[in-house]
Backbone as XML, in Angstrom:
<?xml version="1.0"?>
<chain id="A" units="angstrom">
  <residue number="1" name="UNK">
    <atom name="N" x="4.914" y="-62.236" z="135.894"/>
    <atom name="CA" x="6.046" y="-61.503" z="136.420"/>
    <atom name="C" x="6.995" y="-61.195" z="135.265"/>
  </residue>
  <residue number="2" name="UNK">
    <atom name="N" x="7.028" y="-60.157" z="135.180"/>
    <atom name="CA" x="8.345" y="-59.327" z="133.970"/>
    <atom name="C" x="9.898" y="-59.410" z="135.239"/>
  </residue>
  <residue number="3" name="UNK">
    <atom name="N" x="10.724" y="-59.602" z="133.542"/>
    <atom name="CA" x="11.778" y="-59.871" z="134.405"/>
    <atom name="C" x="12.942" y="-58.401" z="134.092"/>
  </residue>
  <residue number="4" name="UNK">
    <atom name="N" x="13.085" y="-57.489" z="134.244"/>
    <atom name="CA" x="14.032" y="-56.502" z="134.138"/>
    <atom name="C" x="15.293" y="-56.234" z="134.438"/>
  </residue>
  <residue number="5" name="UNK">
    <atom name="N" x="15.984" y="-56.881" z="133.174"/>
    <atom name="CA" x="17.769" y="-56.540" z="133.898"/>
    <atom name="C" x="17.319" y="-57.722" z="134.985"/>
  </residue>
  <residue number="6" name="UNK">
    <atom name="N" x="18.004" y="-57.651" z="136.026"/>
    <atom name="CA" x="18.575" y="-58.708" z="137.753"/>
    <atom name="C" x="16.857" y="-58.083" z="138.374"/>
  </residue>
  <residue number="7" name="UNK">
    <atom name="N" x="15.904" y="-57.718" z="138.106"/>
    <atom name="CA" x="14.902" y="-56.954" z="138.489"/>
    <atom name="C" x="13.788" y="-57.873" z="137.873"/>
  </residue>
  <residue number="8" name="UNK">
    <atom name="N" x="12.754" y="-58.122" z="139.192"/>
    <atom name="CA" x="11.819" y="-58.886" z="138.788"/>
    <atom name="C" x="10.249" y="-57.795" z="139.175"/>
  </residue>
  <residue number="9" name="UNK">
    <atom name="N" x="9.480" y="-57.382" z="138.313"/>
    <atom name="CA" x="8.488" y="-56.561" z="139.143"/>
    <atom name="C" x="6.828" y="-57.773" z="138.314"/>
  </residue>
  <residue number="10" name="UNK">
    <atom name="N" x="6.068" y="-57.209" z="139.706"/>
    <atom name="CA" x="4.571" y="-58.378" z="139.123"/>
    <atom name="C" x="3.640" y="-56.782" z="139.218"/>
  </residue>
  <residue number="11" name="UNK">
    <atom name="N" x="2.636" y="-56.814" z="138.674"/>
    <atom name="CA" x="1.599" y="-55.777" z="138.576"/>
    <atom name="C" x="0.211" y="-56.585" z="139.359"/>
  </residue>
  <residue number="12" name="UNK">
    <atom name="N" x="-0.068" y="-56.268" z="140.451"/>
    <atom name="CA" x="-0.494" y="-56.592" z="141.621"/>
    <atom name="C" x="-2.384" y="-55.667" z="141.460"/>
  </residue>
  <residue number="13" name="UNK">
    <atom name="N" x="-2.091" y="-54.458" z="140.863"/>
    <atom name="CA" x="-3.528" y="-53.565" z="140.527"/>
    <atom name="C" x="-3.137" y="-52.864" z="139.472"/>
  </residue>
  <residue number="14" name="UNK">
    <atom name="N" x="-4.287" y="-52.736" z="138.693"/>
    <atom name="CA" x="-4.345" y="-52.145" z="137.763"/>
    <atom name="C" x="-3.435" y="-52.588" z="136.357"/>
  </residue>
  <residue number="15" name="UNK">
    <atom name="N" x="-2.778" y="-51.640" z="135.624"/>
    <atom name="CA" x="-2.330" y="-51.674" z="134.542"/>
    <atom name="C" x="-0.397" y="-51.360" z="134.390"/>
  </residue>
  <residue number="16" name="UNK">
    <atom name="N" x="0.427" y="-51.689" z="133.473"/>
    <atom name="CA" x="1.994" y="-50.693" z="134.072"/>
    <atom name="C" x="1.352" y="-49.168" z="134.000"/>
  </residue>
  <residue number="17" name="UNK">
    <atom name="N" x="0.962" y="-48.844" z="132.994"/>
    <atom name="CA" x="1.273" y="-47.540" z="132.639"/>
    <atom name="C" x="0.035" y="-46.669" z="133.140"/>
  </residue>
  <residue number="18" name="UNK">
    <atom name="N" x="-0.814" y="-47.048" z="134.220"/>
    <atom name="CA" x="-2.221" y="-46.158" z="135.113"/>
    <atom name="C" x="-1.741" y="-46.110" z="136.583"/>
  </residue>
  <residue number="19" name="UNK">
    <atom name="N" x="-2.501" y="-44.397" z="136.324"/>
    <atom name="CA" x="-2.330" y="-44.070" z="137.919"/>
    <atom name="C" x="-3.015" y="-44.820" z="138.697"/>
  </residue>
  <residue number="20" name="UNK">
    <atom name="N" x="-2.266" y="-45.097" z="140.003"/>
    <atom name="CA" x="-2.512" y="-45.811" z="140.893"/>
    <atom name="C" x="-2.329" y="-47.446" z="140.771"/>
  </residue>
  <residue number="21" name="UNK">
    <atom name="N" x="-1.874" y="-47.688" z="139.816"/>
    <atom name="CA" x="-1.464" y="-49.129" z="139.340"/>
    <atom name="C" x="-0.347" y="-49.916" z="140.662"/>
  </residue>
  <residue number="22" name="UNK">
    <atom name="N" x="-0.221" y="-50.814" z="141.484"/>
    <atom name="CA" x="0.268" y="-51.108" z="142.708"/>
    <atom name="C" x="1.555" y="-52.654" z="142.084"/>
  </residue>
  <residue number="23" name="UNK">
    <atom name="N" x="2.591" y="-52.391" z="141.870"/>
    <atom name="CA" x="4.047" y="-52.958" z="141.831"/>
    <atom name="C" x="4.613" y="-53.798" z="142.812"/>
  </residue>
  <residue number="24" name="UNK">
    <atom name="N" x="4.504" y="-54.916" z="142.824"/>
    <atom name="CA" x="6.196" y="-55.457" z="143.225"/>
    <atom name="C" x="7.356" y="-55.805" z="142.865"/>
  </residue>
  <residue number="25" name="UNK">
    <atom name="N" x="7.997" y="-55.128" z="142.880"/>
    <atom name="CA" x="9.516" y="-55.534" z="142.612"/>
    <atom name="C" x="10.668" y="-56.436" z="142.921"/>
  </residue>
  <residue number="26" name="UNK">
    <atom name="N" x="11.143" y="-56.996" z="143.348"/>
    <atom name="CA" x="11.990" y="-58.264" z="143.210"/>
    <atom name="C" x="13.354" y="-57.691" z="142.777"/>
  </residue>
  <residue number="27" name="UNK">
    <atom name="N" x="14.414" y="-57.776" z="143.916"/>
    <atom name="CA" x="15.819" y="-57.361" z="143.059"/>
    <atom name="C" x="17.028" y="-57.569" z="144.019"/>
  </residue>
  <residue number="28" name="UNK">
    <atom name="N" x="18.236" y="-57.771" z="144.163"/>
    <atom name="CA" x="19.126" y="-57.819" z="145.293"/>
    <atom name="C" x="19.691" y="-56.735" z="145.739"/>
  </residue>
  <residue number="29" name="UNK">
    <atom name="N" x="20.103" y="-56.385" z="146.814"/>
    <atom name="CA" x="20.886" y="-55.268" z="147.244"/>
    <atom name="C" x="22.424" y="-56.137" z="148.279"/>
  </residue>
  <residue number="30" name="UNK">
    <atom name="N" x="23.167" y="-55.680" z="148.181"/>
    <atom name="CA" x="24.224" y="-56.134" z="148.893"/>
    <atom name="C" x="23.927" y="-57.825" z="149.044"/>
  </residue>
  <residue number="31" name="UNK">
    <atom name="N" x="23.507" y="-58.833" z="147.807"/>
    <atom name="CA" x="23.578" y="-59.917" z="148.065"/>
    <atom name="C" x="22.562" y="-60.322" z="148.882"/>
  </residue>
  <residue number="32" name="UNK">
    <atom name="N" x="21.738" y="-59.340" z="148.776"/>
    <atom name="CA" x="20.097" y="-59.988" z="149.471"/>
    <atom name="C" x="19.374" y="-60.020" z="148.671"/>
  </residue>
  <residue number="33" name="UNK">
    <atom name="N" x="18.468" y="-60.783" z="148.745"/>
    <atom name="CA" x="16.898" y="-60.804" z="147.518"/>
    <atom name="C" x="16.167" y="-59.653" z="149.123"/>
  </residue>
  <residue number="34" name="UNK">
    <atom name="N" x="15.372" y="-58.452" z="148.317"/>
    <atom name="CA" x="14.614" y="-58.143" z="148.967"/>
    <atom name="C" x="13.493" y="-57.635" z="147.860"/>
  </residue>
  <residue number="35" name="UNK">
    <atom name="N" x="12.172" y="-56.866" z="148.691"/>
    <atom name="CA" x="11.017" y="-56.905" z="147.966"/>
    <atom name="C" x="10.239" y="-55.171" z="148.118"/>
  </residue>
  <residue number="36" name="UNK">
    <atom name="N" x="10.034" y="-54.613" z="147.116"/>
    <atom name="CA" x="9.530" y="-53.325" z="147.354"/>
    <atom name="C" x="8.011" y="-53.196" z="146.735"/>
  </residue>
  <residue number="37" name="UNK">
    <atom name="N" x="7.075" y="-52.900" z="147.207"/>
    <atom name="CA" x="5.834" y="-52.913" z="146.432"/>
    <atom name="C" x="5.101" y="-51.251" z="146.881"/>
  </residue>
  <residue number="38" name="UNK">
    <atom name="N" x="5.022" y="-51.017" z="145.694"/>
    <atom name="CA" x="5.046" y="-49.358" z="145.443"/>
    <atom name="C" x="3.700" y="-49.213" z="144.721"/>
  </residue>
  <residue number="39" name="UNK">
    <atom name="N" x="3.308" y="-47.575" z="145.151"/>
    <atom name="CA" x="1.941" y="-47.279" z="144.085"/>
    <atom name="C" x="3.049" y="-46.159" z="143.204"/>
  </residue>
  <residue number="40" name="UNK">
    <atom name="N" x="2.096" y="-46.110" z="142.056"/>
    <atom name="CA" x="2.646" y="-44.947" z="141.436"/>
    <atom name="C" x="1.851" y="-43.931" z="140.677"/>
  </residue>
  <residue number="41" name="UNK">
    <atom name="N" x="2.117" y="-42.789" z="141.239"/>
    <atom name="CA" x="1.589" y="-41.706" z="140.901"/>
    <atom name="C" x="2.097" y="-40.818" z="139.447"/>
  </residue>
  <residue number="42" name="UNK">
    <atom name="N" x="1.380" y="-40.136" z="138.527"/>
    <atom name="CA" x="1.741" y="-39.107" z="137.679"/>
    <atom name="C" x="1.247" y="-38.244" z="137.815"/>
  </residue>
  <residue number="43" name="UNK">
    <atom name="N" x="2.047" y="-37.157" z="137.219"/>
    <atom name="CA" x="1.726" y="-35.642" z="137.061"/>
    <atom name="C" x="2.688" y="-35.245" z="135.809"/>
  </residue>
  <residue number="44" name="UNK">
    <atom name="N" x="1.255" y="-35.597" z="134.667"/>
    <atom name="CA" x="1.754" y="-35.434" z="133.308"/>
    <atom name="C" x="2.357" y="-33.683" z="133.390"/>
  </residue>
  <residue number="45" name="UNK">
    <atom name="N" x="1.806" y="-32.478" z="133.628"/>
    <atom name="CA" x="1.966" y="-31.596" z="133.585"/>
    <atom name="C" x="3.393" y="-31.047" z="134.221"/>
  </residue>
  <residue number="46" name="UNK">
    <atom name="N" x="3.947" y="-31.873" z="135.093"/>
    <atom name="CA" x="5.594" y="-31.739" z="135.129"/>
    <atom name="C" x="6.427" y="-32.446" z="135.144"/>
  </residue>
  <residue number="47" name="UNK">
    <atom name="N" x="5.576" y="-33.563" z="134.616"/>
    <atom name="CA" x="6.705" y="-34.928" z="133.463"/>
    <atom name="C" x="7.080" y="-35.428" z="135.014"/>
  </residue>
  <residue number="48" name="UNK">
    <atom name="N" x="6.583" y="-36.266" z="136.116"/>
    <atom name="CA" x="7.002" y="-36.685" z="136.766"/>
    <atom name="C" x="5.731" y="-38.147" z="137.058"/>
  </residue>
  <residue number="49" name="UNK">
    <atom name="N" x="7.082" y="-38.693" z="137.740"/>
    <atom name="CA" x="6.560" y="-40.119" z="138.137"/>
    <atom name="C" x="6.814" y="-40.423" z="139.440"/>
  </residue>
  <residue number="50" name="UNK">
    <atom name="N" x="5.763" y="-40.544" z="140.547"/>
    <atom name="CA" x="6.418" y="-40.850" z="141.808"/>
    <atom name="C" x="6.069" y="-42.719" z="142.408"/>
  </residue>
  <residue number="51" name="UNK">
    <atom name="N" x="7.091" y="-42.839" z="142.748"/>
    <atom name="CA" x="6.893" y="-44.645" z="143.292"/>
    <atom name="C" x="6.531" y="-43.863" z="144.818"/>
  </residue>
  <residue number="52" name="UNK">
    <atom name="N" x="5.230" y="-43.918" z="145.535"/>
    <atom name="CA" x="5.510" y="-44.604" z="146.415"/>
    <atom name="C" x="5.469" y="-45.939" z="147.160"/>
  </residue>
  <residue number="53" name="UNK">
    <atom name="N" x="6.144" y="-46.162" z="148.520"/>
    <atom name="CA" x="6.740" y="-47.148" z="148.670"/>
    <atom name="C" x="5.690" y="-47.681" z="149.875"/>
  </residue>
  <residue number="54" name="UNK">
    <atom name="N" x="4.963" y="-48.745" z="149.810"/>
    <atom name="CA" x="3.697" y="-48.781" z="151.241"/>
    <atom name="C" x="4.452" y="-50.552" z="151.493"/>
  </residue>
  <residue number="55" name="UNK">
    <atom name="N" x="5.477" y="-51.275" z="150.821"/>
    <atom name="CA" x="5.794" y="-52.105" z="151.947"/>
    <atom name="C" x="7.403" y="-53.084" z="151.305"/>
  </residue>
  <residue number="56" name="UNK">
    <atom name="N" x="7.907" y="-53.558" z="152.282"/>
    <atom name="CA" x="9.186" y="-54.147" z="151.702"/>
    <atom name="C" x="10.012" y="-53.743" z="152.925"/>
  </residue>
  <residue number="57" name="UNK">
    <atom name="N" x="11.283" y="-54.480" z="152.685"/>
    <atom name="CA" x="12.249" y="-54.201" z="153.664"/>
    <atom name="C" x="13.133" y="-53.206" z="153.862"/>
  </residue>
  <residue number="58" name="UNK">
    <atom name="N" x="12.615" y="-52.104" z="152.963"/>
    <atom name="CA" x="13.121" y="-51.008" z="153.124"/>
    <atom name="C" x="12.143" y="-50.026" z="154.486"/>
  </residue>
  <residue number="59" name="UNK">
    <atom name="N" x="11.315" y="-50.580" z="154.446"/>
    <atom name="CA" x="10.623" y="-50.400" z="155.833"/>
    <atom name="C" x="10.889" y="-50.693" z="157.174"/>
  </residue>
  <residue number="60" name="UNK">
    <atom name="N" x="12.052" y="-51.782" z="156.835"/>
    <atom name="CA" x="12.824" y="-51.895" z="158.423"/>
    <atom name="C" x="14.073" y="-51.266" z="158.365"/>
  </residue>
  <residue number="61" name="UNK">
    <atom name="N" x="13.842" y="-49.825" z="157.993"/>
    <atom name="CA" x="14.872" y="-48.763" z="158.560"/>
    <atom name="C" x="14.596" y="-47.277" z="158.117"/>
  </residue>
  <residue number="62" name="UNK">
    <atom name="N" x="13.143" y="-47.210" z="157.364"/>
    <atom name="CA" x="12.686" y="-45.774" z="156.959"/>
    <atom name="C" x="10.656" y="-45.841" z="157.382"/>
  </residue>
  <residue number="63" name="UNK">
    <atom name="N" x="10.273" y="-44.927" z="157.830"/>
    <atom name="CA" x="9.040" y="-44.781" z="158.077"/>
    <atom name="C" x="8.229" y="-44.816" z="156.797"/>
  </residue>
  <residue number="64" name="UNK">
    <atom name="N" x="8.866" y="-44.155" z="155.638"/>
    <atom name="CA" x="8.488" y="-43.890" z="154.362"/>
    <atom name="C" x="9.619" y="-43.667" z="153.286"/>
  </residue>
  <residue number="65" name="UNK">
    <atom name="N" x="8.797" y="-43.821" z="152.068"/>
    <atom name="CA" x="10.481" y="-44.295" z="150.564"/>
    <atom name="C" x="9.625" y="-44.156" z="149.717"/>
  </residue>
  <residue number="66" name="UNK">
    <atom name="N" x="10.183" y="-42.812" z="148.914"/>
    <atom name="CA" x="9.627" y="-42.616" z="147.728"/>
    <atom name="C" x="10.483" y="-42.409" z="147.060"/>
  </residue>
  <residue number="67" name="UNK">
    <atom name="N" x="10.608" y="-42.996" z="145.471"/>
    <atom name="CA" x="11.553" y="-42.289" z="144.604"/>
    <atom name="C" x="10.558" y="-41.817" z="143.665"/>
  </residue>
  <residue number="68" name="UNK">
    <atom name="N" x="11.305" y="-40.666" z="143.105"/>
    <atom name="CA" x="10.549" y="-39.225" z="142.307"/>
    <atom name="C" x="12.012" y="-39.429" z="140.898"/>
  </residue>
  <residue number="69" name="UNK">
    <atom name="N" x="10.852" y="-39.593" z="139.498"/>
    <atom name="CA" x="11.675" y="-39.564" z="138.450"/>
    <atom name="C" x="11.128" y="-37.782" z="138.132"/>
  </residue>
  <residue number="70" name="UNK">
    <atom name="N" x="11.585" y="-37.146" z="137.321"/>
    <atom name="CA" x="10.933" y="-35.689" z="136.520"/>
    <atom name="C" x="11.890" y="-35.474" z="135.696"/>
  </residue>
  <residue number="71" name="UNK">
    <atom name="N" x="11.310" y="-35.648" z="134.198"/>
    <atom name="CA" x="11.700" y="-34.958" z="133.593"/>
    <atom name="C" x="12.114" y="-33.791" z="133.000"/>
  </residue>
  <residue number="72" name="UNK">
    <atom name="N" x="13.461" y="-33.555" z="132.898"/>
    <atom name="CA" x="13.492" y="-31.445" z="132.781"/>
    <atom name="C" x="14.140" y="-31.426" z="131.428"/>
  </residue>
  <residue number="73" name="UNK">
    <atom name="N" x="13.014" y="-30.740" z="130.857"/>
    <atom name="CA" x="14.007" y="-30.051" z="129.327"/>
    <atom name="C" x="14.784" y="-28.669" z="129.173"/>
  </residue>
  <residue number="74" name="UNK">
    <atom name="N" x="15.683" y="-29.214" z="128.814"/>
    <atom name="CA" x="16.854" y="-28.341" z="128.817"/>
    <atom name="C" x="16.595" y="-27.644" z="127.558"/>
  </residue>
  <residue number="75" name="UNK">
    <atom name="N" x="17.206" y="-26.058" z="127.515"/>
    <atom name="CA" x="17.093" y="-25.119" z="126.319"/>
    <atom name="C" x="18.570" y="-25.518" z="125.763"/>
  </residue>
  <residue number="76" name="UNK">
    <atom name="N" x="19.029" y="-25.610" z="125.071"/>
    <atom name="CA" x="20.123" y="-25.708" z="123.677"/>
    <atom name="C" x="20.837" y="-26.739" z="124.483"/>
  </residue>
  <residue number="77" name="UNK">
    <atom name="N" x="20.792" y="-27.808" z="125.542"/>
    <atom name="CA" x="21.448" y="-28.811" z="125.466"/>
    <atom name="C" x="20.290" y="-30.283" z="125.855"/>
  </residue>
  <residue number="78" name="UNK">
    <atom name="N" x="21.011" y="-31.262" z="126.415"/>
    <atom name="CA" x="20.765" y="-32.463" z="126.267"/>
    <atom name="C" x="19.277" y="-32.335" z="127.420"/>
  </residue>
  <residue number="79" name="UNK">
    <atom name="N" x="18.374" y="-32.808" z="127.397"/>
    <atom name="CA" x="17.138" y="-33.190" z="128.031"/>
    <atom name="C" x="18.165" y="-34.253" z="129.503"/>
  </residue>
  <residue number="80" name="UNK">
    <atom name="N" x="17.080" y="-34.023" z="130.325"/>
    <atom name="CA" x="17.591" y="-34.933" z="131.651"/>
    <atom name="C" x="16.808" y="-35.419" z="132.541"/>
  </residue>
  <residue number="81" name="UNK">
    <atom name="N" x="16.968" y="-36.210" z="133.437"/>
    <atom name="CA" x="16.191" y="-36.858" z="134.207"/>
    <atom name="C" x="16.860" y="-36.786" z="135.719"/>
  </residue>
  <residue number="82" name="UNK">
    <atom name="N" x="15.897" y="-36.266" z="136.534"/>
    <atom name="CA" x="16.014" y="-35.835" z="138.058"/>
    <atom name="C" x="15.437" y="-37.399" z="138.264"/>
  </residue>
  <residue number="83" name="UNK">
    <atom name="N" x="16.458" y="-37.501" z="139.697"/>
    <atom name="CA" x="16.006" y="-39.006" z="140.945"/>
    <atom name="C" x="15.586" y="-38.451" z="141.898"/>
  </residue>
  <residue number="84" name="UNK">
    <atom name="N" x="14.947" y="-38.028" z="142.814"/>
    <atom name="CA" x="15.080" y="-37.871" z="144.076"/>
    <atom name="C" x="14.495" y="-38.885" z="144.902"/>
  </residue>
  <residue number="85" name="UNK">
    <atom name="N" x="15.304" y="-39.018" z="145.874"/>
    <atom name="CA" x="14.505" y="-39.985" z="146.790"/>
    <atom name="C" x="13.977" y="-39.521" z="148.393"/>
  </residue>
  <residue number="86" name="UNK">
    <atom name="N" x="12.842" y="-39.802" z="148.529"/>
    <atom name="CA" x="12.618" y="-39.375" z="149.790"/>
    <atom name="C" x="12.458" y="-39.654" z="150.714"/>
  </residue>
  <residue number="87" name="UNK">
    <atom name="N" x="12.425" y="-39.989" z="151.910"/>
    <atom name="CA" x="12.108" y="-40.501" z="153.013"/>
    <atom name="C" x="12.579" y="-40.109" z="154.060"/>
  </residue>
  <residue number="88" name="UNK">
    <atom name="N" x="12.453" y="-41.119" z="155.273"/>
    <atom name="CA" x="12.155" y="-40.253" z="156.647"/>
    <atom name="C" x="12.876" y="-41.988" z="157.439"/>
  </residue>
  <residue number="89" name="UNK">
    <atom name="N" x="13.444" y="-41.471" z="158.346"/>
    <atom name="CA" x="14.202" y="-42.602" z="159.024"/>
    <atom name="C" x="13.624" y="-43.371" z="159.971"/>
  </residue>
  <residue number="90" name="UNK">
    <atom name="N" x="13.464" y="-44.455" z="160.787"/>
    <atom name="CA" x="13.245" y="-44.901" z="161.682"/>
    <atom name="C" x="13.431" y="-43.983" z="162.672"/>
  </residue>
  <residue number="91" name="UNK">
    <atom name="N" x="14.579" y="-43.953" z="163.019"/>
    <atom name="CA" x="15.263" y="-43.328" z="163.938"/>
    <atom name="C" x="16.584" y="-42.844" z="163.289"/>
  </residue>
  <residue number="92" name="UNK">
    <atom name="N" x="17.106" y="-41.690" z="164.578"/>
    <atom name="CA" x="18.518" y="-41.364" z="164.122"/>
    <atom name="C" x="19.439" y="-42.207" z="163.170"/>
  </residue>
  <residue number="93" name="UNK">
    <atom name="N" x="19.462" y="-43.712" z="164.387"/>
    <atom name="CA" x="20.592" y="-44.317" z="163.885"/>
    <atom name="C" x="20.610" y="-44.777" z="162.607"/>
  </residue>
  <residue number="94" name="UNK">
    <atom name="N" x="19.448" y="-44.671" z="162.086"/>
    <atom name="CA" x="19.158" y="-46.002" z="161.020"/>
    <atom name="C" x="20.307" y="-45.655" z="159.721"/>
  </residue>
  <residue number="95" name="UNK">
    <atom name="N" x="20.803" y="-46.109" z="158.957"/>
    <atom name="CA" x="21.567" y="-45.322" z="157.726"/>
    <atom name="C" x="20.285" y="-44.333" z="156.975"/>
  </residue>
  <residue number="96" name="UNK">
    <atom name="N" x="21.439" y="-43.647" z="155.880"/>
    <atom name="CA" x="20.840" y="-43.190" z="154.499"/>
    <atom name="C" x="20.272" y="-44.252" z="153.384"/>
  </residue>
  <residue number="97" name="UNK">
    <atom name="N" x="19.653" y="-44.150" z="152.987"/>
    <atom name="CA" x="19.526" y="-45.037" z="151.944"/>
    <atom name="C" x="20.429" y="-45.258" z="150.501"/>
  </residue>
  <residue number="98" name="UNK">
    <atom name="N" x="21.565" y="-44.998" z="150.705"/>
    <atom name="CA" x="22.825" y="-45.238" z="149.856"/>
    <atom name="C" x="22.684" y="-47.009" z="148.903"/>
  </residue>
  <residue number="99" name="UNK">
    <atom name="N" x="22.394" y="-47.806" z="149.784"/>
    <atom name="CA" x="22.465" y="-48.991" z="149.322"/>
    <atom name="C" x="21.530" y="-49.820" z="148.515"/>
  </residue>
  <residue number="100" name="UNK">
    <atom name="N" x="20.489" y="-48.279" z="147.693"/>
    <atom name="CA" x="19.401" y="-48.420" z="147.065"/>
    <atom name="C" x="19.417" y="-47.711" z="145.893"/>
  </residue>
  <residue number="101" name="UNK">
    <atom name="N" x="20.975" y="-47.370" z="145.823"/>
    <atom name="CA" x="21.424" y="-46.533" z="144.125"/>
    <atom name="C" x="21.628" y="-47.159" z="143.509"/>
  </residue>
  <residue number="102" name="UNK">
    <atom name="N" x="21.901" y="-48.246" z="143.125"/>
    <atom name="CA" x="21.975" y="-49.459" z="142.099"/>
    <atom name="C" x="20.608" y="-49.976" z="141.640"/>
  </residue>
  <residue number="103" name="UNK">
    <atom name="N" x="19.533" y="-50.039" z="142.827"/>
    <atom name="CA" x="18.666" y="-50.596" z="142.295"/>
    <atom name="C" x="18.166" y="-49.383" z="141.360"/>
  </residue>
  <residue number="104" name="UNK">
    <atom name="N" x="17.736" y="-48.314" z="141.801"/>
    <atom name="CA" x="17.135" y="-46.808" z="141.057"/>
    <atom name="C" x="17.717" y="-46.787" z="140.133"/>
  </residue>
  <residue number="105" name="UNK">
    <atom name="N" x="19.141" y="-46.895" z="139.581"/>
    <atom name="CA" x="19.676" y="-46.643" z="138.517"/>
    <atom name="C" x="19.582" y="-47.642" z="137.672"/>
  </residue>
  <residue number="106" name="UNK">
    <atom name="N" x="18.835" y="-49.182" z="137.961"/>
    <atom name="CA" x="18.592" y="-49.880" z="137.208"/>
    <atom name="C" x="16.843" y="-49.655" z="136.694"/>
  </residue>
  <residue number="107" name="UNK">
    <atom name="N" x="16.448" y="-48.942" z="137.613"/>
    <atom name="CA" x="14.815" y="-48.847" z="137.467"/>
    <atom name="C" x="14.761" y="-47.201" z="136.273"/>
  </residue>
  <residue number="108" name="UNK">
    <atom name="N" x="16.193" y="-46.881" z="136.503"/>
    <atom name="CA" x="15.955" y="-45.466" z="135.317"/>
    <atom name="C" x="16.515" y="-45.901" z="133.778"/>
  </residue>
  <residue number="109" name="UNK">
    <atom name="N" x="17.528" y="-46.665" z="134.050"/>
    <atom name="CA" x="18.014" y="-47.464" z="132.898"/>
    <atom name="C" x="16.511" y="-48.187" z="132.203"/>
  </residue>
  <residue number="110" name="UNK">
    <atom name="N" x="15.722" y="-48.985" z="132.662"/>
    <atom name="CA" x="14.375" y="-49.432" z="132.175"/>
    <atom name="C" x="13.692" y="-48.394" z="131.956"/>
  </residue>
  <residue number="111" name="UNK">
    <atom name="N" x="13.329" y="-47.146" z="132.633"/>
    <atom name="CA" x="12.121" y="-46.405" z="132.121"/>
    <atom name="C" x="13.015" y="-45.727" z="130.904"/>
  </residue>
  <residue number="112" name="UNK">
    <atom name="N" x="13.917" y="-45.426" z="130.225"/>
    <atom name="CA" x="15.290" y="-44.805" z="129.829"/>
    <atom name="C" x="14.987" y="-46.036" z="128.493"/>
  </residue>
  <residue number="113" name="UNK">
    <atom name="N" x="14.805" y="-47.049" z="128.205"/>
    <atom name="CA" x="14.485" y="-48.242" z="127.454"/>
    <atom name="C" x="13.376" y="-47.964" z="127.056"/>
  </residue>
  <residue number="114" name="UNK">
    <atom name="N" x="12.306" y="-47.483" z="127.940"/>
    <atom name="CA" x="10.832" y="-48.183" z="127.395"/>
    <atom name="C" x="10.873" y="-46.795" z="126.662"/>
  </residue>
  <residue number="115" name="UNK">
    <atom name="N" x="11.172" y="-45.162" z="127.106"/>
    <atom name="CA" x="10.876" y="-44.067" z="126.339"/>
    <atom name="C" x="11.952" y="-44.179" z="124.894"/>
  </residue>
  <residue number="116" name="UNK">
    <atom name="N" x="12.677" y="-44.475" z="124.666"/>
    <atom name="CA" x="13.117" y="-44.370" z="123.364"/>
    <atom name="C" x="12.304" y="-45.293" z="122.690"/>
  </residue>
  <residue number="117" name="UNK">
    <atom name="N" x="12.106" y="-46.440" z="122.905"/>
    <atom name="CA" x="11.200" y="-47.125" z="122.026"/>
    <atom name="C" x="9.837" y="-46.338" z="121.896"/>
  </residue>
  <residue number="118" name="UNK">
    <atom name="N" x="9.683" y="-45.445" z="123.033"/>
    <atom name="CA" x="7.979" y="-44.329" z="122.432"/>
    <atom name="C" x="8.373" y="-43.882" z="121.390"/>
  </residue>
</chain>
């Protein structure tokens, strides 16, 4: 188990850096330990990385949870990095997933680490 920042992830299949390689993650949200275990997909050809999300407790309030990194290069200024996150609710009531921007912004801060050291 690698320990990242307050972020604990284990590599469960495969390799970090191969498609289809299967993640768990380990991290708190509002003072909870909870658990996300994700596959992850690439598509070198538009610099993107998708987590999806097949189990964790973000499942007791979304049907599905993907976060989408992509890289976009910018002409005469700074290069950038798109988040999107996707998913689909339980139901009406359930919230947004707001209370899962800390963790993403700690999971872009790490991929944001490992590419400057490329």
């Amino acid at each position: 188990m690698a320990v990242r920042g307050k972020m604990e992830v284990e590599i469960h299949e495969g390799e970090w850096h191969t498609e289809g390689s299967i993640r768990k993650w380990t991290y708190s949200v509002e003072g909870k330990k909870e658990t996300f275990k994700q596959k992850i997909q690439f598509d070198d050809k538009n610099k993107i990385a998708t987590h999806v999300g097949i189990e964790g407790e973000v499942f007791n309030y979304y049907k599905s949870y993907t976060a989408i990194w992509q890289a976009v290069l910018m002409d005469g200024g700074p290069d950038v990095v798109k988040v999107i996150i996707g998913y689909e609710k339980l139901n009406e009531s359930m919230p947004h997933p707001v209370i899962y921007i800390d963790f993403l912004v700690n999971m872009t801060k790490d991929i944001d680490a490992h590419l400057v050291k490329a």
